[in-house]
MIGUSE-528083 format. One line per field, with one value per residue (C-alpha): x, y, z. Coordinates in nm, 2 decimals, decimal comma, padded with zeros to 4 digits, m for minus. Layout:
<sites>
X	X	...
Y	Y	...
Z	Z	...
</sites>
This chain:
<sites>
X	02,13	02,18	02,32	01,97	01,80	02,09	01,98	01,57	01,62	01,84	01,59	01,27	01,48	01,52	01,13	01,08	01,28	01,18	00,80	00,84	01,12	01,07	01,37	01,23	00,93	01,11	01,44	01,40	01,32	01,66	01,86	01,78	02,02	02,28	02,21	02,16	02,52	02,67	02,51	02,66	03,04	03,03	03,16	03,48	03,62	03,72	03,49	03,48	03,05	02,82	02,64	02,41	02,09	02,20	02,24	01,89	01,70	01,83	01,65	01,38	01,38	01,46	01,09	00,89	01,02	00,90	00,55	00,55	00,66	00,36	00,31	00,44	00,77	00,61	00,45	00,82	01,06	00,93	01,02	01,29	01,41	01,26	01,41	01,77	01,74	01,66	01,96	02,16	02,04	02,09	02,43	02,54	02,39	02,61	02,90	02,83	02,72	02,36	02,09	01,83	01,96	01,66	01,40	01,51	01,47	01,12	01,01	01,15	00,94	00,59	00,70	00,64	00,26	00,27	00,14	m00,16	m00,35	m00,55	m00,85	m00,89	m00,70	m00,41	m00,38	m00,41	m00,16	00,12	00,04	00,02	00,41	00,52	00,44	00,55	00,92	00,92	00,83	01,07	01,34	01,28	01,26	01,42	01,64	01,82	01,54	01,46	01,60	01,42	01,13	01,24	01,14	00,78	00,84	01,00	00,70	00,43	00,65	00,67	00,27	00,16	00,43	00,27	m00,12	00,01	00,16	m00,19	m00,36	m00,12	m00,11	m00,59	m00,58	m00,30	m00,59	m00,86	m00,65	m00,58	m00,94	m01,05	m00,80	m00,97	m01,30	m01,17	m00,98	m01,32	m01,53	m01,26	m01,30	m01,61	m01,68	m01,41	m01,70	m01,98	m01,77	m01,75	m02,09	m02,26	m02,23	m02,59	m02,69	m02,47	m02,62	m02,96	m02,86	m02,76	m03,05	m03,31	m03,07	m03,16	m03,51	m03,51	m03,32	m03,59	m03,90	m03,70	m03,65	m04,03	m04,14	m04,15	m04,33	m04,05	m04,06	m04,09	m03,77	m03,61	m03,78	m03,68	m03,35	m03,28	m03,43	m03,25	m02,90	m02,98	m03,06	m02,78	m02,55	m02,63	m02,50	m02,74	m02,64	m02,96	m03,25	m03,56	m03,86	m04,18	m04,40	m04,77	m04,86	m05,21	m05,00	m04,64	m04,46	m04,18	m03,91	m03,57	m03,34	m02,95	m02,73	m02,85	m03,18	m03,33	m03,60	m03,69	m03,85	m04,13	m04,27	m04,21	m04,46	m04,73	m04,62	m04,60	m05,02	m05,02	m04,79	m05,01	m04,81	m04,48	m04,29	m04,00	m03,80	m03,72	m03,39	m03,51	m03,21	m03,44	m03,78	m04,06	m04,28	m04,58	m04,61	m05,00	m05,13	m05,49	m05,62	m05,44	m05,15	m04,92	m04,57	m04,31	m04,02	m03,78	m03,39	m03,18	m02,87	m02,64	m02,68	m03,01	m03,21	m03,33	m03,67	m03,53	m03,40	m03,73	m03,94	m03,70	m03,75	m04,12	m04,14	m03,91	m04,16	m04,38	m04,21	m04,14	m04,51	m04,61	m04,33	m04,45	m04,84	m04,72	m04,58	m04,88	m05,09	m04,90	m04,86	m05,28	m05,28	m05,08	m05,27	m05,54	m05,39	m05,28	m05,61	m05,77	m05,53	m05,58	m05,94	m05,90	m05,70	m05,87	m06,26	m06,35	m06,49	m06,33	m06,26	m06,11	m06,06	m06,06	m06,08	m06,36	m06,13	m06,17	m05,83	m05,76	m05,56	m05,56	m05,75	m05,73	m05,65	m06,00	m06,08	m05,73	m05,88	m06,19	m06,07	m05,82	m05,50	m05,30	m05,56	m05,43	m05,49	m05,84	m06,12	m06,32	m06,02	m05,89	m06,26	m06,43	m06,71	m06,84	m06,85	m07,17	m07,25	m07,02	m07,38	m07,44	m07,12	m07,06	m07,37	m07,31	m07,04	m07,24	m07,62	m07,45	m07,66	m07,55	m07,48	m07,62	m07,68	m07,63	m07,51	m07,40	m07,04	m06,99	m06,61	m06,67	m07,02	m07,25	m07,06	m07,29	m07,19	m07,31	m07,15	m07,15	m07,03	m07,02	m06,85	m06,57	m06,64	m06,72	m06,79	m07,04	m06,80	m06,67	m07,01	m07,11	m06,79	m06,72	m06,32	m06,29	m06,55	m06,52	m06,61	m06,73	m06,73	m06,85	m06,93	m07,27	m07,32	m07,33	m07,59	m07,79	m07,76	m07,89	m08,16	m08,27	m08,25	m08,41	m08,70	m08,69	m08,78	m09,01	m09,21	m09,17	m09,31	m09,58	m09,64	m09,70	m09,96	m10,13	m10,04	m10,22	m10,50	m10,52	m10,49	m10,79	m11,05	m11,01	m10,90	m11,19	m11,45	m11,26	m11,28	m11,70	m11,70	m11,46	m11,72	m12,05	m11,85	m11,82	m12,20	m12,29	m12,09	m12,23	m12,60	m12,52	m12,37	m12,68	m12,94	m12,66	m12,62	m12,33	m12,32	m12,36	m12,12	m11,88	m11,98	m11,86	m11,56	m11,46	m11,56	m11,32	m11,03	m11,03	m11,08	m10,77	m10,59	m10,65	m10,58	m10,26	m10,19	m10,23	m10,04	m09,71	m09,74	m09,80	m09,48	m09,30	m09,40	m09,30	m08,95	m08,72	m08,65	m08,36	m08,23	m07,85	m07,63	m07,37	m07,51	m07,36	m07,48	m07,48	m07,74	m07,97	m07,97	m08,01	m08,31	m08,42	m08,39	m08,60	m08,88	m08,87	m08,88	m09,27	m09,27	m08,93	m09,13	m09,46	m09,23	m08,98	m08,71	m08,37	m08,18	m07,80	m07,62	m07,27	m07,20	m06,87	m06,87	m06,76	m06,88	m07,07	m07,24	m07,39	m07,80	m08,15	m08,17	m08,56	m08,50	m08,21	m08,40	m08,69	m08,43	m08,32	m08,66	m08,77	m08,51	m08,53	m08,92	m08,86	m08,68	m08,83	m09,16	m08,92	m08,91	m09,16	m09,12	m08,77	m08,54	m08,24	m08,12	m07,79	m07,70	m07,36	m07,21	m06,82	m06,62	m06,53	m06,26	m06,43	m06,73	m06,97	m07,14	m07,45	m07,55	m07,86	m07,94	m08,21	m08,23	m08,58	m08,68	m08,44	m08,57	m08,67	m08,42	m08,68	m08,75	m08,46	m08,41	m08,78	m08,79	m08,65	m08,93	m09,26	m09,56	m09,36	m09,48	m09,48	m09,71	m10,04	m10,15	m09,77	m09,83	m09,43	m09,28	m09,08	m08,78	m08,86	m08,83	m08,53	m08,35	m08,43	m08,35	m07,98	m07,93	m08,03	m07,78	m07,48	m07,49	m07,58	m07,76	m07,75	m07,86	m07,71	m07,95	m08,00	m08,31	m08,37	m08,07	m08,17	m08,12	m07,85	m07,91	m07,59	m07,58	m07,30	m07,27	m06,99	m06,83	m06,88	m06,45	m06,53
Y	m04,53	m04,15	m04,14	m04,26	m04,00	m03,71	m03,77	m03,81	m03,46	m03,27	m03,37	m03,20	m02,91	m02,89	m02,94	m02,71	m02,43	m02,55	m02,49	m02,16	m01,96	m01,79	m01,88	m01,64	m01,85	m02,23	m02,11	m02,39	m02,65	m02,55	m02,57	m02,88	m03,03	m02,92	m03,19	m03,45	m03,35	m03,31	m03,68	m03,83	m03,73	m03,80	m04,16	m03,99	m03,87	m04,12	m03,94	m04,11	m04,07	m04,09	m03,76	m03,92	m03,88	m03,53	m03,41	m03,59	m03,44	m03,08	m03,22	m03,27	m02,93	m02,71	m02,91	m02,85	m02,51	m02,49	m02,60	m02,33	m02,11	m01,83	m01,90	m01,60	m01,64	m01,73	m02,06	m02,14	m02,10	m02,36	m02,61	m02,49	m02,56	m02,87	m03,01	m02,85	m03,07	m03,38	m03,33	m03,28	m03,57	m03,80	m03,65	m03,72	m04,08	m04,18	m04,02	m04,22	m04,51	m04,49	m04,67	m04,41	m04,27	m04,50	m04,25	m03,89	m03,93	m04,11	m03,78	m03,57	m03,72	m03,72	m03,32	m03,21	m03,33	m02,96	m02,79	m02,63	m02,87	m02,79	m03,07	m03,44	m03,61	m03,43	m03,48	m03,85	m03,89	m03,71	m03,87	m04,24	m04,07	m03,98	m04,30	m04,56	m04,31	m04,38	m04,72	m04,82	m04,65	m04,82	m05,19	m05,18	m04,88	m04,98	m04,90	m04,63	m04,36	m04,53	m04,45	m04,09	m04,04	m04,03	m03,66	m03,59	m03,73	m03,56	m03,19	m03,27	m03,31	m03,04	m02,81	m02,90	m02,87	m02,46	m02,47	m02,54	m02,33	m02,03	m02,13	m02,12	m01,79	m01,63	m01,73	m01,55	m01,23	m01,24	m01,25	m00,98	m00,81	m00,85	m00,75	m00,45	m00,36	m00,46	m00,21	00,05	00,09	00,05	00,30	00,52	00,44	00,60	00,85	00,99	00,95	01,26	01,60	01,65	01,32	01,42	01,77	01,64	01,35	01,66	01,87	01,51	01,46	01,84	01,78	01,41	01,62	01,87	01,61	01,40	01,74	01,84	01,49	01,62	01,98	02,22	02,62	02,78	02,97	02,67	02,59	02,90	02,90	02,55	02,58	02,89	02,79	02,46	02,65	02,87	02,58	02,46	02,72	02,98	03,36	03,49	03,30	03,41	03,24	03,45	03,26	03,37	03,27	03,37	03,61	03,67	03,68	03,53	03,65	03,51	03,62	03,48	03,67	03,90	03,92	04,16	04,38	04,23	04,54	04,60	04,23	04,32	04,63	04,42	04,11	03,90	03,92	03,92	03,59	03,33	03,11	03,09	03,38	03,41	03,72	03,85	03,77	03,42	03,43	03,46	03,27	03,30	03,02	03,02	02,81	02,62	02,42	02,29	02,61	02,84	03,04	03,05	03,19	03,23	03,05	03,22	03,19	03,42	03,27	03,45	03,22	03,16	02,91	02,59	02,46	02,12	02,32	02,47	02,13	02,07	02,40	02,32	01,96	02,13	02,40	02,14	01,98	02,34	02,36	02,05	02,10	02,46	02,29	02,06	02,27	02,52	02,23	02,06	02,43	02,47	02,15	02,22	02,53	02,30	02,04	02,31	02,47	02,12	02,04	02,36	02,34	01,99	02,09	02,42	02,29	02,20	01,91	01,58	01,38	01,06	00,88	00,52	00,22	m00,02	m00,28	00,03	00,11	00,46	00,62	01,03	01,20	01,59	01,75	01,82	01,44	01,36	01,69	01,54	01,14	01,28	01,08	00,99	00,77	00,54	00,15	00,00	00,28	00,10	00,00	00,38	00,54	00,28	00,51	00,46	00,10	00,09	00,23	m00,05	m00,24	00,07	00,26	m00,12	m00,04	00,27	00,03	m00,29	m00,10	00,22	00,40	00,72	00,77	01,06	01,04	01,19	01,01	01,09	01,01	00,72	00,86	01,23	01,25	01,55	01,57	01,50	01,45	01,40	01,12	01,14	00,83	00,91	00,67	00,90	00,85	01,09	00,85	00,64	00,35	00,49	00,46	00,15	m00,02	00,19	00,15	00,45	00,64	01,00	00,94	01,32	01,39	01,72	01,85	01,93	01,98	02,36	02,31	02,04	02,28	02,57	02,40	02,26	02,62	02,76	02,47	02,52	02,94	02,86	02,62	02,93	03,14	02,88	02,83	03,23	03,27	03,01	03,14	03,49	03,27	03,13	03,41	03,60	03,33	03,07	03,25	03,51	03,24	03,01	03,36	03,30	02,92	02,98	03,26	03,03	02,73	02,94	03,01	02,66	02,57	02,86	02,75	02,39	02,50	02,68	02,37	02,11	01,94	01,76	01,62	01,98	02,13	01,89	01,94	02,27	02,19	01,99	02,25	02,48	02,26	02,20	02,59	02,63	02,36	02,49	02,87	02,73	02,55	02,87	03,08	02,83	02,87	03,21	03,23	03,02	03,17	03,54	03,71	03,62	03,93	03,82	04,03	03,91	03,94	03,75	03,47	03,16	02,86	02,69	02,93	02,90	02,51	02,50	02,71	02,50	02,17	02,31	02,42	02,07	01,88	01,83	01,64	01,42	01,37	01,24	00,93	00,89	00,98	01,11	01,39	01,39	01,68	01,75	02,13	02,29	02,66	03,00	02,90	03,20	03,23	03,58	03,51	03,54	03,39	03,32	03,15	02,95	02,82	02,74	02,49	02,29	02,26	02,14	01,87	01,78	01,73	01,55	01,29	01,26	01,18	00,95	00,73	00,50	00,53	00,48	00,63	00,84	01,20	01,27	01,67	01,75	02,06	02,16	02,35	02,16	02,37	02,73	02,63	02,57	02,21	02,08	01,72	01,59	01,22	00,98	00,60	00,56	00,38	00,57	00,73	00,46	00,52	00,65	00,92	01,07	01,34	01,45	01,50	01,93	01,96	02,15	01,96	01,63	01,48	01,15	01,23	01,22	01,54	01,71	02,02	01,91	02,25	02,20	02,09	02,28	02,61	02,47	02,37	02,72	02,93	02,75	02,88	03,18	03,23	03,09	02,74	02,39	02,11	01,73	01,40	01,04	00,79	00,37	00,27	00,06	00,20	00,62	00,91	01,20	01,60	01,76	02,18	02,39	02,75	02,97	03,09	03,46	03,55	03,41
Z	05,38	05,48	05,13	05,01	05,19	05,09	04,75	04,75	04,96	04,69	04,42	04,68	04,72	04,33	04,23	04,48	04,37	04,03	04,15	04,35	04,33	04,67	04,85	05,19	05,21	05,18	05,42	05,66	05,37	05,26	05,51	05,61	05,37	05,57	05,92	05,66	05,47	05,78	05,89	05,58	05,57	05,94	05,91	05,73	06,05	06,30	06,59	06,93	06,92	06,64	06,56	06,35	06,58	06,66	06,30	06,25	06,52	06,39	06,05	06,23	06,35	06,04	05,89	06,21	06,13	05,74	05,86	06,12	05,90	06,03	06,33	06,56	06,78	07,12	06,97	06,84	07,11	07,35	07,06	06,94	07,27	07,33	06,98	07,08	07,39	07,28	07,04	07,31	07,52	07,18	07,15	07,51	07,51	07,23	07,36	07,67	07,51	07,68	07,53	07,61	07,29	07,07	07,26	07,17	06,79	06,85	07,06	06,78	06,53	06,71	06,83	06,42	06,49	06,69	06,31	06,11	05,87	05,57	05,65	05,84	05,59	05,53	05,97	05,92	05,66	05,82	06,17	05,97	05,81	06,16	06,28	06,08	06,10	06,43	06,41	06,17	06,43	06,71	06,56	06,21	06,19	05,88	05,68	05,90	05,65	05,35	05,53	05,53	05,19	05,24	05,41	05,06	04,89	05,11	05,11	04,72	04,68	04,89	04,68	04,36	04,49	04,63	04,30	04,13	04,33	04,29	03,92	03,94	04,10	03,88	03,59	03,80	03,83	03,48	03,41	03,68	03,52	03,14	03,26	03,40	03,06	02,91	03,15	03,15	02,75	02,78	03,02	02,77	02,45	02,76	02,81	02,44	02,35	02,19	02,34	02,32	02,46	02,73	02,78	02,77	03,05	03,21	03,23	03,28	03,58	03,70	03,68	03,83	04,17	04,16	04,15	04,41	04,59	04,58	04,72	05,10	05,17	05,14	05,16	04,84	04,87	04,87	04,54	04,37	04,48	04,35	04,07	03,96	04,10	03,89	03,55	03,60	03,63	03,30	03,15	03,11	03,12	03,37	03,49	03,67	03,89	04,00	04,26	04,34	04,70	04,87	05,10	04,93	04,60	04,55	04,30	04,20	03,97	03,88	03,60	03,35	03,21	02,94	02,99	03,31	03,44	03,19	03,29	03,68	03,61	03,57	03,77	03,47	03,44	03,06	03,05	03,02	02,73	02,66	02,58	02,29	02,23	01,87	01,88	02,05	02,34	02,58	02,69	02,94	03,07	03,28	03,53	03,57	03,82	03,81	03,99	03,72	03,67	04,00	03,86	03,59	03,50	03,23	03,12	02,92	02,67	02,46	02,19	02,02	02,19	01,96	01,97	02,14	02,40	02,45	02,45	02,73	02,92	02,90	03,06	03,33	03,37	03,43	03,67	03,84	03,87	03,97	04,22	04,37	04,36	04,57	04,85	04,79	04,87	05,15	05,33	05,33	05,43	05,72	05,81	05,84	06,03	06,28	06,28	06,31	06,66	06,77	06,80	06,94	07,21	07,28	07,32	07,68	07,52	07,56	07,27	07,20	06,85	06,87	06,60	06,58	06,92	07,13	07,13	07,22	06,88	07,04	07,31	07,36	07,69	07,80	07,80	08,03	08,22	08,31	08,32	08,57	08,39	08,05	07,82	07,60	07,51	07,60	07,63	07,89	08,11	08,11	08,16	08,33	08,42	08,08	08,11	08,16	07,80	07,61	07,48	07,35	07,21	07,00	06,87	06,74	06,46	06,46	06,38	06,28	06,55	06,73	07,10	07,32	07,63	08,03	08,30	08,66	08,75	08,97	09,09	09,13	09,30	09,21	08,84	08,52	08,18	07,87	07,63	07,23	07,03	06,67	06,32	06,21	05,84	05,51	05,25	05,18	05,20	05,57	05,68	05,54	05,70	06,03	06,15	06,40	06,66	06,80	07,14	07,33	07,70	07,79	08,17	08,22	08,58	08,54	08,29	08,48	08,84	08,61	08,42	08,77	08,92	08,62	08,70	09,08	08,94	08,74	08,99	09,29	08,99	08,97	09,33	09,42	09,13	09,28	09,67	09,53	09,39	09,69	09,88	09,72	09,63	09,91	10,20	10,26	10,20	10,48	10,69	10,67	10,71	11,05	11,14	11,03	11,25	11,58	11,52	11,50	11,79	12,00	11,90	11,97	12,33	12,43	12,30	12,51	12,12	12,20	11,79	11,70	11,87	11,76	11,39	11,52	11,65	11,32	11,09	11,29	11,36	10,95	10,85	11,09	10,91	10,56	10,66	10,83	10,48	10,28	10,48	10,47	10,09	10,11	10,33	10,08	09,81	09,91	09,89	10,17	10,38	10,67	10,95	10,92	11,22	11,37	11,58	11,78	11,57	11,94	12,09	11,83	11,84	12,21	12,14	11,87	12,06	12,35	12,08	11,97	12,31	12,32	12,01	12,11	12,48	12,29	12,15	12,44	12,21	12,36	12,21	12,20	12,12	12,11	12,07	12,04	12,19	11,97	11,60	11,46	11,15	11,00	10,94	11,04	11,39	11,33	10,98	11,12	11,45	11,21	11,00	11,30	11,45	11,11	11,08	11,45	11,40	11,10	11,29	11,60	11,36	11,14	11,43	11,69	12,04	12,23	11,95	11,96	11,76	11,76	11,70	11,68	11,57	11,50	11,26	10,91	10,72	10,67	10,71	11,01	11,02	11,16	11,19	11,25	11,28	11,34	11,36	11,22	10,90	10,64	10,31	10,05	09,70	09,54	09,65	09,76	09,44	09,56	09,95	09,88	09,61	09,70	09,82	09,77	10,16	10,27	10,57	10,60	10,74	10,53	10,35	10,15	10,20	10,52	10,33	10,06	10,28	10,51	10,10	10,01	10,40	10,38	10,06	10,12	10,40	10,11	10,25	10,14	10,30	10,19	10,33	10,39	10,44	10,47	10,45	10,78	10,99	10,98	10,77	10,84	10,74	10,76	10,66	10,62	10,66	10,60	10,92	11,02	10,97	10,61
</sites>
């Protein structure tokens, strides 16, 4: 039976050599003829143990080895070891006669499952191989080595299919290897085409790397340069380039060129076609853009130049020109552009561009100057300020209508601008469908505080022609009716007329009135003179509040004051004391009986600061950007210039006065005056 299985292997190993002649490759294979030689001429000596299982396991081994052929030495050790063991323990049970032997071989077999498989099936078909061998051991071992020929038959088959495949991609090389003999003589055939086709390939190469060269705005050096290193490479003997820029020239020259300087004399002026010398070896081509004439472009050969040559030299003329137009154009363009950002960044405007969502595409640095931050993404969520104008700013895209328009600031009190929202088109197509808005912010409060001082001028300009008028044509004739009252009173004190000599008395009491009337304007009205010296602000307040004590009294209404010592201002000690009494007046009348002022006075910074409140009624909202204008009163018997001169006497003395008030809680003056170290 070992005989059997001798010879089916000597016929593998023979189709297998037959089939691939790489002996390195199929070692193991090989070798594994000698265990199962060894196995069979074992039963010629008369050996006290059978080797048999021994010789077979080392069979085992030298295939496990030819399917591992790859794999690196670490995965191999471990079973070369583990196969040399279970020979060894098969080889020692049948020297001792131990049945144990039956399981070593078994082991062996299912150990050469331990191996790389080329898909599903091939796995099942060697495990099915494996074991039925080890079936066939265990319960029928005399056809056990019959059984052994299916390894032959599976080694066989999977020789022939790498035998097919070797054999399919031997075929594919060979035909890689025909298509590159086919495009290697073919490429040979390119190769020897024409030497004009070859020269003209040439040159339509040069001018393809000049147009691809021109595509981005370049400097015209750069231009010149290639153009003349390129020209000169193709073999001619001089070339030259002239460029006419609105503030340069540029000239260019490579190699030898005849009679260059006569056409330098004039700068190439008379050059407006192309140019052929007599002896037609050199030639001299204008270079035209829509706008005219902006250079030169000429070559020098030593042998005559053909007219195919020249059709050529034109079209890359052309494409010279169209090259240098190009970079003319892109370089006005980009003084333009930086013109154009320089003025946007340099007007104390702000502006911000921003498409038809309100998204913010660029803002200059005045706008961030006056938002305070970076603006970018929504415009109403970065300037919410102008929130208020969104009805209005979507109508400027939805009914094409313009934005102008001044509003206060609701974050920076005092501050005023003025809001423009424009479409950002030229055509009539741009206007019709309206993508983007230029949205302006300029500062106005200078202007506004100057138009309102201008108007504040022109109203004292106003009021002391009429104080004059006043003056001349009422004020004499109130002199008589004063006089003309005193009579009647007089006359109705001697006749006991009690009715007429209060006639007298009313006549009198209003003449008073009116002169007193006439002579606040006329006060008002005249150029303030002050006597400035360095006073303490506490002093005059003191003095103030005693002034005003009688009217306070009349109402029950307590004064607080809390004064703090050593703050002195440089003024008019009479002007200032007629300020406070003023505002301490004006409360104690803004209130009914039983209220409080509180005066309080302290230094804020550089400045000195006086507060005076009240817890009357409060100024209504309406009126409050009218109580500092002349004659605006809210009293009955009020003239309206008390304010007007306290606005005006704070002013004066480089100060500022403002007011807080809530209508039904009380109204708060506060003035500040620059300290006298100041």
């Amino acid at each position: 039976m070992m005989d059997v299985l001798l010879f089916s292997w000597i016929l593998l190993l023979t189709a297998v050599y037959l089939l691939n002649k790489n002996l390195e490759k199929d070692l193991f294979l090989y070798l594994s003829i000698i265990p199962l030689f060894l196995a069979s001429i074992a039963d010629i000596f008369s050996l006290p143990f059978d080797p048999k299982d021994f010789l077979y396991i080392i069979f085992l081994l030298s295939i496990f080895l030819q399917f591992n052929y790859e794999k690196p030495l670490k995965f191999k050790i471990p079973f070369v070891t583990w196969f040399l063991f279970l020979g060894t323990l098969a080889l020692a049970s049948s020297i001792y006669q131990n049945e144990y032997i039956l399981l070593m071989t078994p082991l062996a077999f299912f150990s050469l499952a331990f191996r790389n498989y080329k898909n599903p099936l091939d796995f099942v078909i060697w495990i099915l191989i494996l074991l039925s061998n080890g079936l066939l051991f265990i319960f029928l071992k005399s056809f056990f080595y019959y059984g052994n020929i299916l390894f032959a038959i599976y080694i066989l088959i999977n020789k022939i299919m790498e035998y097919q495949q070797k054999t399919e991609q031997e075929k594919k090389d060979y035909r890689e290897l025909v298509d590159r003999a086919i495009q290697s003589e073919i490429q040979k055939q390119y190769l020897e085409l024409d030497d004009e086709l070859k020269i003209t390939y040439k040159k339509l190469k040069e001018i393809f790397k000049l147009s691809n060269y021109s595509i981005l705005p370049t400097q015209l050096e750069d231009i010149a340069e290639r153009v003349v290193e390129g020209l000169h490479n193709l073999g001619y003997s001089g070339v030259i380039i002239y460029i006419e820029d609105s503030d340069r020239e540029i000239f260019k020259k490579s190699g030898f060129f005849p009679n260059i300087k006569r056409f330098m004399e004039n700068k190439f002026q008379d050059l407006d076609k192309i140019y052929i010398s007599d002896d037609e070896k050199s030639i001299i081509l204008p270079l035209m853009s829509d706008k005219g004439k902006i250079g030169i472009l000429g070559v020098y050969k030593k042998e005559k130049i053909f007219s195919k040559e020249i059709e050529y030299l034109s079209t890359y003329g052309n494409s010279v020109a169209i090259s240098i137009a190009k970079t003319l154009y892109f370089k006005k363009i980009n003084k333009l552009q930086e013109l154009l950002s320089k003025t946007f960044e340099s007007v104390d405007i702000g502006i911000a561009i921003v498409d038809k969502d309100f998204q913010v595409e660029t803002v200059n640095t005045a706008l961030e100057k006056i938002v305070g931050h970076k603006v970018t993404g929504n415009l109403f969520e970065n300037i919410p300020e102008i929130q208020p104008l969104r009805r209005e700013i979507k109508d400027v895209i939805e009914k094409k209508k313009p934005l102008d328009t001044i509003f206060s600031s609701i974050n920076k009190k005092g501050f005023i601008y003025r809001i423009k929202a424009l479409p950002l088109a030229s055509t009539p197509e741009e206007k019709e469908n309206i993508e983007k808005l230029v949205i302006t912010i300029e500062d106005v409060t200078e202007k506004e505080k100057l138009e309102a001082q201008l108007l504040q001028t022109e109203k004292h300009a106003v009021i002391g022609k009429l104080a004059a008028g006043l003056s001349h044509d009422i004020k004499n004739p109130l002199t008589a009716i004063s006089a003309y009252a005193y009579t009647v009173k007089k006359k109705g004190e001697k006749l006991k007329d009690r009715t007429l000599i209060n006639l007298g008395e009313k006549i009198e009491s209003n003449s008073k009135r009116a002169e007193d009337i006439i002579n606040k304007l006329l006060n008002y009205a005249k150029p303030s003179y002050y006597k400035e010296r360095k006073v303490n602000l506490k002093e005059i307040l003191k003095t103030s509040i005693d002034f005003s004590l009688p009217a306070s009294k009349r109402k029950n209404i307590k004064i607080n004051k809390r004064l703090e010592e050593n703050i002195f201002v440089y003024g008019d000690p009479s002007s200032l004391q007629q300020v406070f009494i003023n505002l301490i007046i004006n409360a104690a009348e803004a209130m009914d009986y039983d209220g409080n002022v509180w005066i309080t006075l302290r230094k804020n910074g550089n400045k000195a600061m006086i507060k005076i409140k009240d817890n009357g009624e409060g100024i209504p909202e309406s009126i409050k950007d009218e109580i500092f204008d002349p004659f605006f009163t809210t009293k009955e018997k009020g003239t309206g210039l008390g304010l007007s001169v306290v606005n005006r006497i704070v002013k004066d003395h480089r100060g500022e006065i403002y007011f807080e008030s809530v209508e039904g809680e009380g109204t708060e003056f506060i003035v500040k005056l620059p300290l006298a170290e100041d």
